[in-house]
Biopython code that builds the backbone (N, CA, C, O; Angstrom):
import numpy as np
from Bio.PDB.StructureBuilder import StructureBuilder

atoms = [
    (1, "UNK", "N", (-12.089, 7.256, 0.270)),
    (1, "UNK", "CA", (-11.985, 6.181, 1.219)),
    (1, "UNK", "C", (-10.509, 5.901, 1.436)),
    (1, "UNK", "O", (-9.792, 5.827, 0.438)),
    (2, "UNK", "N", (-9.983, 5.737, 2.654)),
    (2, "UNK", "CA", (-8.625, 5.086, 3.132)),
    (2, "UNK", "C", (-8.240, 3.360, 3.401)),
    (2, "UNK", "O", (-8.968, 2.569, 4.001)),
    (3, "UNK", "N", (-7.384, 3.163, 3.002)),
    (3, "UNK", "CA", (-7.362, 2.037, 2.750)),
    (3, "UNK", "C", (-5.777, 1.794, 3.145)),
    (3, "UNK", "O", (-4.762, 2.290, 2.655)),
    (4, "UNK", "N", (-5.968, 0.745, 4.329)),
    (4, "UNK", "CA", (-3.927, 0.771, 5.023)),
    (4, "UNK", "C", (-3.889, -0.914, 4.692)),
    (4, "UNK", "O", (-4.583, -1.709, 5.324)),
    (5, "UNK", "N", (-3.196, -1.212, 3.873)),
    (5, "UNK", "CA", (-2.448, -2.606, 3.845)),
    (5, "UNK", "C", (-1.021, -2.977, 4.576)),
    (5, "UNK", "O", (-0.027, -2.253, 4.519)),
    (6, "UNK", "N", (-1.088, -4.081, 5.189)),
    (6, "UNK", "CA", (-0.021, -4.858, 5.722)),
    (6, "UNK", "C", (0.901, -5.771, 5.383)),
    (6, "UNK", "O", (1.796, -6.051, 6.181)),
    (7, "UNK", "N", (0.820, -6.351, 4.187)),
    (7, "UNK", "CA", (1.267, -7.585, 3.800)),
    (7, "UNK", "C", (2.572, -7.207, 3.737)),
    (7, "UNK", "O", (2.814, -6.130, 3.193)),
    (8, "UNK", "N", (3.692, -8.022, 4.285)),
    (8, "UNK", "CA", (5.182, -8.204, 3.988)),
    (8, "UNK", "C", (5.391, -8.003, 2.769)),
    (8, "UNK", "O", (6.069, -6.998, 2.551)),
    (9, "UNK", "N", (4.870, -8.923, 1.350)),
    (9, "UNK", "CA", (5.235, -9.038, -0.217)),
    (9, "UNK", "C", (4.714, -7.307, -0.857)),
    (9, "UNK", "O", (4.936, -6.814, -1.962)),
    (10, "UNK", "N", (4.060, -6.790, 0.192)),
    (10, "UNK", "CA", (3.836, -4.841, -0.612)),
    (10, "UNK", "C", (4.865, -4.518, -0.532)),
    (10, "UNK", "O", (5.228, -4.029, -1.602)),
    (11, "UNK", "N", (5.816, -4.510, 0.398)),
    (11, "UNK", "CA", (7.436, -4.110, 0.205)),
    (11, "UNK", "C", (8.105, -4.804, -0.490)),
    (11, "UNK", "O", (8.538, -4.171, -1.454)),
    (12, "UNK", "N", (8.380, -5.742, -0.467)),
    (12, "UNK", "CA", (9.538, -6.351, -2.082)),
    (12, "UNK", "C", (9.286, -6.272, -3.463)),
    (12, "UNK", "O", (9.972, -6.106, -4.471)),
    (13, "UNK", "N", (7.699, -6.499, -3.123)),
    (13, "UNK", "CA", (7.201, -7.022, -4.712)),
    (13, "UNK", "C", (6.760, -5.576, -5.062)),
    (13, "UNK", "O", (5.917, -5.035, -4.347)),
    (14, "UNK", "N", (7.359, -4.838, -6.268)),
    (14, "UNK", "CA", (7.261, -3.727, -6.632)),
    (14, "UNK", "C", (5.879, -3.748, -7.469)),
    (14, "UNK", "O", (4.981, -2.915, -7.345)),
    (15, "UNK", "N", (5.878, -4.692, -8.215)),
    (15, "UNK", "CA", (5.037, -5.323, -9.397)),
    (15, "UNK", "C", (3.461, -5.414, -9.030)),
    (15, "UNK", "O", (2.511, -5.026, -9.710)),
    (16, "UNK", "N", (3.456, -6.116, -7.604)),
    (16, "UNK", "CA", (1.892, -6.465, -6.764)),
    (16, "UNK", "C", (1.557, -5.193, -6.367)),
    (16, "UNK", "O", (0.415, -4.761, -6.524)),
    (17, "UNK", "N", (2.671, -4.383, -5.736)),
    (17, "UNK", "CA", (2.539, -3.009, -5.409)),
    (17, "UNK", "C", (1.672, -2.059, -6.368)),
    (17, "UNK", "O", (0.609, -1.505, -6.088)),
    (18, "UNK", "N", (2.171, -2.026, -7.199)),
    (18, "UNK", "CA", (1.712, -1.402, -8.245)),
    (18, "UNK", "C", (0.099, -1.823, -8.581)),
    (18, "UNK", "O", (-0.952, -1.217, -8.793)),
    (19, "UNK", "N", (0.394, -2.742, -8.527)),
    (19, "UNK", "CA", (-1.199, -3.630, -9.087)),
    (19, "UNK", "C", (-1.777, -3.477, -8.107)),
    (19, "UNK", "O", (-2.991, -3.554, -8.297)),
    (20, "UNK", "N", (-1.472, -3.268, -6.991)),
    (20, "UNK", "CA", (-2.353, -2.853, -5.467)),
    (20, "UNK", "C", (-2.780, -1.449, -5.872)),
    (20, "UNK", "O", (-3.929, -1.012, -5.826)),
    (21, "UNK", "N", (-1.730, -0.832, -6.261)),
    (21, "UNK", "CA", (-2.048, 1.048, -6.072)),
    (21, "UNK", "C", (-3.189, 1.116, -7.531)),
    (21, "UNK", "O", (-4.316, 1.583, -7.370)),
    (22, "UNK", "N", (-2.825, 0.700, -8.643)),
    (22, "UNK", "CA", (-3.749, 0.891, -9.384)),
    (22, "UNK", "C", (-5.121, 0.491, -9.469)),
    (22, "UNK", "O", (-5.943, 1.057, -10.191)),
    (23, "UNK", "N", (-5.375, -0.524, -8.700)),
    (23, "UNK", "CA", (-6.486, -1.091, -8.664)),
    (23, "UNK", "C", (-7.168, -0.179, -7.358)),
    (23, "UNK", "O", (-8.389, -0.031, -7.292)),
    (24, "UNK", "N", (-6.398, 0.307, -6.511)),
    (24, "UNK", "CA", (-6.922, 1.625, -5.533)),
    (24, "UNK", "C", (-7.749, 2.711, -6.491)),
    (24, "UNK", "O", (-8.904, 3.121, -6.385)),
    (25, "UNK", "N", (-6.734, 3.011, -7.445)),
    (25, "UNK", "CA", (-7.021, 4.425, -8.147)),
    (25, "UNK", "C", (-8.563, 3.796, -8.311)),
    (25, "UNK", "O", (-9.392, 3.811, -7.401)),
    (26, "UNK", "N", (-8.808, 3.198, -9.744)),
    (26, "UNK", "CA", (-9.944, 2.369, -10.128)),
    (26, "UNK", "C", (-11.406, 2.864, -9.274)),
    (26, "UNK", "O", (-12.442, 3.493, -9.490)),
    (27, "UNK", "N", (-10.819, 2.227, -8.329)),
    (27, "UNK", "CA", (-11.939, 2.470, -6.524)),
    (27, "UNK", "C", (-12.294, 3.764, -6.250)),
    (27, "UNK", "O", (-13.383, 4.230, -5.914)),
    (28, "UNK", "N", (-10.925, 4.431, -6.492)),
    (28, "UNK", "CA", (-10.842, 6.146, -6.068)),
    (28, "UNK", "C", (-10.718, 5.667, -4.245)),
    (28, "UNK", "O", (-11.554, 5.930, -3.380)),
    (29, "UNK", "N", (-9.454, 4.936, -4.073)),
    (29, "UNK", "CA", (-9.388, 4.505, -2.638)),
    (29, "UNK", "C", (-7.936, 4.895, -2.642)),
    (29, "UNK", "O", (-7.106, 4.528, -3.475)),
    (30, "UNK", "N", (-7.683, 5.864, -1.373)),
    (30, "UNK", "CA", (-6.639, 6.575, -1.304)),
    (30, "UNK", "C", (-5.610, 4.984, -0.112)),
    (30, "UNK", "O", (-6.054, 4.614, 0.974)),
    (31, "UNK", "N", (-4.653, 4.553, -0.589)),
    (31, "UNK", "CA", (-4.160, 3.744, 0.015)),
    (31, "UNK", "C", (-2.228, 3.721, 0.348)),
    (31, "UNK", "O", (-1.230, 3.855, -0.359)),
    (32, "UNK", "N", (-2.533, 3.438, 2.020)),
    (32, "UNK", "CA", (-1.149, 3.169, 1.871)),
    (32, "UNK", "C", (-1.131, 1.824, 2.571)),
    (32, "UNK", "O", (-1.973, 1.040, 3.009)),
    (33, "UNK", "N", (0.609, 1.918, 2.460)),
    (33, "UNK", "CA", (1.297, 0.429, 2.731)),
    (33, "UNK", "C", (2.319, 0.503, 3.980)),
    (33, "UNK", "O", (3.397, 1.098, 3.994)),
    (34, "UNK", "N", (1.806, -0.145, 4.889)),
    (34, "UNK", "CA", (2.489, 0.574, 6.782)),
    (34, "UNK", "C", (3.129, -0.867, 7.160)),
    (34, "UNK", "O", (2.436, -1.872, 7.001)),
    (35, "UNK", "N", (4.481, -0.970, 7.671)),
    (35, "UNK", "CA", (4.582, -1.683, 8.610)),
    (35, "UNK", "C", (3.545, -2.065, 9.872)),
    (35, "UNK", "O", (2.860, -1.289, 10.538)),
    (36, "UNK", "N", (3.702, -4.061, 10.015)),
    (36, "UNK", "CA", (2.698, -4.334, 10.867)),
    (36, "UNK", "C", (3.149, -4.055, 12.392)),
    (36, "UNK", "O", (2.415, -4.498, 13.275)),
    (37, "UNK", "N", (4.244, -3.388, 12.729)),
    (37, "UNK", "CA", (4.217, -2.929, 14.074)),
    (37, "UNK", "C", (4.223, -1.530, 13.853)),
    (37, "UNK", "O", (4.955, -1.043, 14.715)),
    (38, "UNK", "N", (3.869, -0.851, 13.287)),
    (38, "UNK", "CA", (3.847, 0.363, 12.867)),
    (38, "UNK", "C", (4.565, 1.308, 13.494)),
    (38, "UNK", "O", (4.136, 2.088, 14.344)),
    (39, "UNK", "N", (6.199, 1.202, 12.867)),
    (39, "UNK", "CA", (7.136, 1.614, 13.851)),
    (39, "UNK", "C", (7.316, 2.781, 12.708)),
    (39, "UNK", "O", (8.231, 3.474, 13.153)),
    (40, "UNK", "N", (6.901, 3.330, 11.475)),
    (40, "UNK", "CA", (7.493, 4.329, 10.801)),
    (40, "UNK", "C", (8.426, 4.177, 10.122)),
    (40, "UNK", "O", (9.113, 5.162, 9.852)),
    (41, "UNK", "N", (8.802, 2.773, 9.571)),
    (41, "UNK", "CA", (10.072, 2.672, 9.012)),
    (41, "UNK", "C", (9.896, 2.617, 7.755)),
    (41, "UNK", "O", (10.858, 2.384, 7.023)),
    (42, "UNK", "N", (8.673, 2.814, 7.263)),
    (42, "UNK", "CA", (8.432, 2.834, 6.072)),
    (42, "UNK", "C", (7.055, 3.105, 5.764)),
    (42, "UNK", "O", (6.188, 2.845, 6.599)),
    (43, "UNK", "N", (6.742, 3.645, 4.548)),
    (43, "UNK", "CA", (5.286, 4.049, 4.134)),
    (43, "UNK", "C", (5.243, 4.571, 2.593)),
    (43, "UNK", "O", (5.770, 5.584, 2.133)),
    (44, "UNK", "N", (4.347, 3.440, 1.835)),
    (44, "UNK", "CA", (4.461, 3.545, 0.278)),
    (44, "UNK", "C", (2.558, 4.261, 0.688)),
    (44, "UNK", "O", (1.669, 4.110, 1.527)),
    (45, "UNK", "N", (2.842, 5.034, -0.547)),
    (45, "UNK", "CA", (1.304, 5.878, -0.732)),
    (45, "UNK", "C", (0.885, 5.789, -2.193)),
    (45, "UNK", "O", (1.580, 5.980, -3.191)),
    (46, "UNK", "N", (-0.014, 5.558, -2.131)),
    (46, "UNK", "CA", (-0.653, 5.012, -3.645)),
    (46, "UNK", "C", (-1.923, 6.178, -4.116)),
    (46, "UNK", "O", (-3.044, 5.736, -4.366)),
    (47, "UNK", "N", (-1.720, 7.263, -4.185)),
    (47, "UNK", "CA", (-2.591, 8.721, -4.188)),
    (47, "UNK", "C", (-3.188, 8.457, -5.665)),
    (47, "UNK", "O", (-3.943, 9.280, -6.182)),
]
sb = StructureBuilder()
sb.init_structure("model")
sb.init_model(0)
sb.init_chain("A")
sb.init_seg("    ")
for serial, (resi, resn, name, xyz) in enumerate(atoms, 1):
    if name == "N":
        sb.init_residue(resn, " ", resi, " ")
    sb.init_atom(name, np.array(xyz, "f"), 0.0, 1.0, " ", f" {name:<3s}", serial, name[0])
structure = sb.get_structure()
């Protein structure tokens, strides 16, 4: 399953990040983390 989060605090907060991606694994939910105008300026992947 894919799973795209938006929240502003997935980019600063390294810590929530993490606790986002692991709690993906858990799921077996392949997730990333996209800017909300989705201009490409960034993209964390939580595999």
């Amino acid at each position: 399953m894919l799973n795209a989060e938006y929240q502003e605090e997935l980019i600063t907060n390294t810590a929530k990040r993490q606790s986002l991606c692991d709690a993906a694994a858990k799921e077996d939910f392949s997730t990333l983390i996209l800017p909300v105008m989705l201009d490409d300026s960034f993209r964390y992947s939580c595999s």
